[in-house]
C-alpha positions in Angstrom: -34.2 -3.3 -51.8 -32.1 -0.8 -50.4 -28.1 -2.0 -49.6 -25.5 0.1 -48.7 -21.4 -1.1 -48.8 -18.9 0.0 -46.2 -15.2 0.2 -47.0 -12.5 0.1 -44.7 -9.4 1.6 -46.6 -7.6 2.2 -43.4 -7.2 -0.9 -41.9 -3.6 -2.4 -43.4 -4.1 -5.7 -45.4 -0.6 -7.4 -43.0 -2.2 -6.2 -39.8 1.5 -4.4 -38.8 -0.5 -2.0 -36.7 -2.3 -4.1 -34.1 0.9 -6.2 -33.8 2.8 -2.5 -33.5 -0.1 -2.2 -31.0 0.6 -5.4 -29.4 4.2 -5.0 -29.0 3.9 -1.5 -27.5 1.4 -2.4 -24.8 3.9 -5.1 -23.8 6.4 -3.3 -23.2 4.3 -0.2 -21.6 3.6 -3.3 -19.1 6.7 -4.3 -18.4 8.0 -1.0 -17.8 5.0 -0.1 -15.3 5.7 -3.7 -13.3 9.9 -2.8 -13.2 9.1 0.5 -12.1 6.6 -1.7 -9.3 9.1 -3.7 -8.3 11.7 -0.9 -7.5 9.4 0.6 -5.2 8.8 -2.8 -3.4 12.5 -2.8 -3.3 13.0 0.4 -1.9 10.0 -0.3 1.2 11.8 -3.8 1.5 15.5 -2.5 2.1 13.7 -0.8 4.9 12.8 -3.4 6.9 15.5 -4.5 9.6 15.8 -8.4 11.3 16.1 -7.1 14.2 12.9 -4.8 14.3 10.9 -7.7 12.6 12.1 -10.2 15.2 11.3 -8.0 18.2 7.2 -7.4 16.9 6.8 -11.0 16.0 7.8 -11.8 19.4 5.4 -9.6 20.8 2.7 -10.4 18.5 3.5 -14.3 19.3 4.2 -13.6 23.0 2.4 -15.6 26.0 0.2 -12.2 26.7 -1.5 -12.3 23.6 -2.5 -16.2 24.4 -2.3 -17.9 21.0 -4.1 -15.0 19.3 -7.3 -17.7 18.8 -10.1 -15.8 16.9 -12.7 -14.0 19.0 -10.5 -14.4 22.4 -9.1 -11.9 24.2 -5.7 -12.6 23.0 -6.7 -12.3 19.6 -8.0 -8.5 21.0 -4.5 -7.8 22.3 -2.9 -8.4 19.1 -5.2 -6.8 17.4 -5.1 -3.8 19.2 -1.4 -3.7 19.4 -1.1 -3.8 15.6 -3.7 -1.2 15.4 -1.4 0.9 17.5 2.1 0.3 15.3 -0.5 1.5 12.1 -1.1 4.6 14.0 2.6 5.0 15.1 3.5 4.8 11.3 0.9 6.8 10.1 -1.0 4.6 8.5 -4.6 5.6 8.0 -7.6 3.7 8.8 -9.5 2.0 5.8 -12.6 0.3 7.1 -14.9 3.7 7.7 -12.4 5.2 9.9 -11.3 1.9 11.8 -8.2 -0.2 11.6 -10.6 -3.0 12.3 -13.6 -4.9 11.1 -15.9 -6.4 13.3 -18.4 -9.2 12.4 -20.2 -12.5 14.1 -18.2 -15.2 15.1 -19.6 -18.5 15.9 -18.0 -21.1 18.7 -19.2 -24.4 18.9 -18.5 -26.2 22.1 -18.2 -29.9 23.1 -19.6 -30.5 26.7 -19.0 -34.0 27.1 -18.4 -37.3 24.8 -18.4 -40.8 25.4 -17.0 -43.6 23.5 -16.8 -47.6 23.6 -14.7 -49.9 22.6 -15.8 -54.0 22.7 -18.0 -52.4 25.5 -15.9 -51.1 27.3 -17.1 -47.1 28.1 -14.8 -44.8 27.6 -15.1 -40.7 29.1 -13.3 -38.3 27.0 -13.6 -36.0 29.0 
């Protein structure tokens, strides 16, 4: 029978190194999320009430008519955001659109009826 006997002399007997370890990729993460966070703070000083106010009103304005998914309200908005991601040179991520198309599915309610102690009721 044939055995064979590995040695590790390297590894300290305290473990001081993986907690060394530990300690540095700690702080090599808290370093990278501070250095994050002043660039969120730099975009957000950017951004003005008044600017904010004015495209929310648009986007929540009666011409885009409740912005309902798969209207063409929802279209308006959608194309008018598309056109501030131009306008700020944002580039398009979806294959060379700003937007991603896919089936949407409506279900309608034609007519209902209810009773109450036999008494009909139209919902309609």
């Amino acid at each position: 029978m044939y055995t064979q006997t590995f040695t590790y002399n390297n590894i300290p007997k305290n473990h001081s190194m993986i907690k060394q370890s530990c300690w540095m990729l700690a702080l090599l993460a808290i370093g990278t999320v501070q250095a994050q966070n002043k660039q969120a703070e730099k975009f957000a000083k950017t951004i003005q009430a008044s600017e904010l106010k004015e495209k929310l009103t648009i986007v929540a304005g009666d011409e885009m008519e409740g912005r309902e998914t798969a209207t063409e309200g929802q279209r308006k908005a959608a194309l008018y955001i598309e056109e501030h991601f131009k306008t700020i040179g944002l580039l398009p991520g979806n294959k060379g659109s700003y937007q991603m198309h896919y089936p949407v599915y409506q279900d309608v309610l034609h007519s209902a009826t209810a009773s109450l102690y036999n008494l009909p009721f139209n919902l309609n």
